[in-house]
VEXSE-852052 format. One record per residue (C-alpha): residue in one letter; x, y, z. Coordinates in pm, whole numbers, plus 50000, padded with zeros to 5 digits. Each point is the difference from the previous one (the first is absolute). Example, Ala and Ser with C-alpha at 12.3 -4.5 7.8 and 13.67 -1.06 7.14 Angstrom:
! VEXSE-852052
a512304955050780s501375034449934
! end
This chain:
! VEXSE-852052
x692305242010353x499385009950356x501945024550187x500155006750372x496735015050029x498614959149937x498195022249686x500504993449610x502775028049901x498205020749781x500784984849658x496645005449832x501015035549981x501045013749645x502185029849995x500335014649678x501675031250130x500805023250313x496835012950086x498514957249993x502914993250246x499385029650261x496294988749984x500924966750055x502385007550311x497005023850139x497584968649937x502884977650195x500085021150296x496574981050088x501934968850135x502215020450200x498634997250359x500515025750265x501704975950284x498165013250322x496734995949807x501254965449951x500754995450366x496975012650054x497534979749819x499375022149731x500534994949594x501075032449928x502645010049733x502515029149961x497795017549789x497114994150187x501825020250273x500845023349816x503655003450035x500955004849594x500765029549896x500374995849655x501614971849767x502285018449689x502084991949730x503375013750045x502914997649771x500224961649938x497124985650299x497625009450234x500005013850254x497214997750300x500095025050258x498854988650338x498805010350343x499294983050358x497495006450220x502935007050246x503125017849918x502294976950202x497374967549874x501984965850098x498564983649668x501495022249752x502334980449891x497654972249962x497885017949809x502515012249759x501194966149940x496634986249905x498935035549804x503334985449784x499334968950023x497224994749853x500705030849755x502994979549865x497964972849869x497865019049778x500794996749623x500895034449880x501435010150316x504525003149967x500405020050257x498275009350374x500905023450215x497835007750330x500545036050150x499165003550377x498315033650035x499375014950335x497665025449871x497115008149980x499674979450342x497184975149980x496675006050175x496904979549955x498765024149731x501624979149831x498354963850025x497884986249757x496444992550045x500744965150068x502585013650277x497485028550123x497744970950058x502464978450227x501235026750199x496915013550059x498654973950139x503164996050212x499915030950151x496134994850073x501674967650186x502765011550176x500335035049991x501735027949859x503554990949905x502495015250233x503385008649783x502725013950241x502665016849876x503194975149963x502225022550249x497474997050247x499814963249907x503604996450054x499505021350350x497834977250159x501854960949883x503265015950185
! end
């Protein structure tokens, strides 16, 4: 069966208890693609990016903890939605819950090798990126 993603959901996958599902979700997380990377051209996942935490099994689920690359990130949502998503349609998996966490903050110390390799060469093309506070931000659109 294919879900959003235009991937297979990952049937093939056989839980035979908690610690088979929270692999499984961690294994998931692969198809979940960071939206600017999108935009930008790049095939990068969530995890690739670095921005989970951890991935638990609490009382009756599991639960993923999850951070942005900006605190105030306009894709949050969207990448909660598909971190459930696609979670949903494991087999083994009753119950998802996604946890926004604000810290630690992200930095880049946290990219894969795959996403150490993009970036760098990024920066090598355009420069070092320039994050502005989002007062400041909001200072200079009014």
């Amino acid at each position: 069966m294919n879900n959003r993603f235009g991937t297979k959901a990952m049937r093939s996958i056989s839980n035979h208890g908690p610690v088979d599902a929270v692999d499984a979700v961690w294994r998931s997380l692969n198809e979940v693609k960071d939206p600017c990377n999108v935009l930008s051209g790049h095939d990068l996942s969530i995890v690739d990016m670095g921005l989970i935490n951890r991935v638990e099994i609490v009382d009756d689920g599991i639960e993923v903890g999850v951070t942005f690359t900006e605190p105030a990130c306009l894709f949050g949502y969207r990448i909660i939605e598909d971190i459930e998503d696609l979670a949903a349609a494991l087999p083994g998996v009753a119950k998802i819950r996604v946890v926004p966490e604000p810290f630690p903050l992200w930095d880049e110390s946290r990219l894969s090798k795959k996403a150490r390799e993009i970036y760098a060469h990024k920066k090598a093309r355009f420069g070092q990126r320039r994050t502005l506070p989002l007062v400041q931000v909001m200072e200079e659109r009014t």
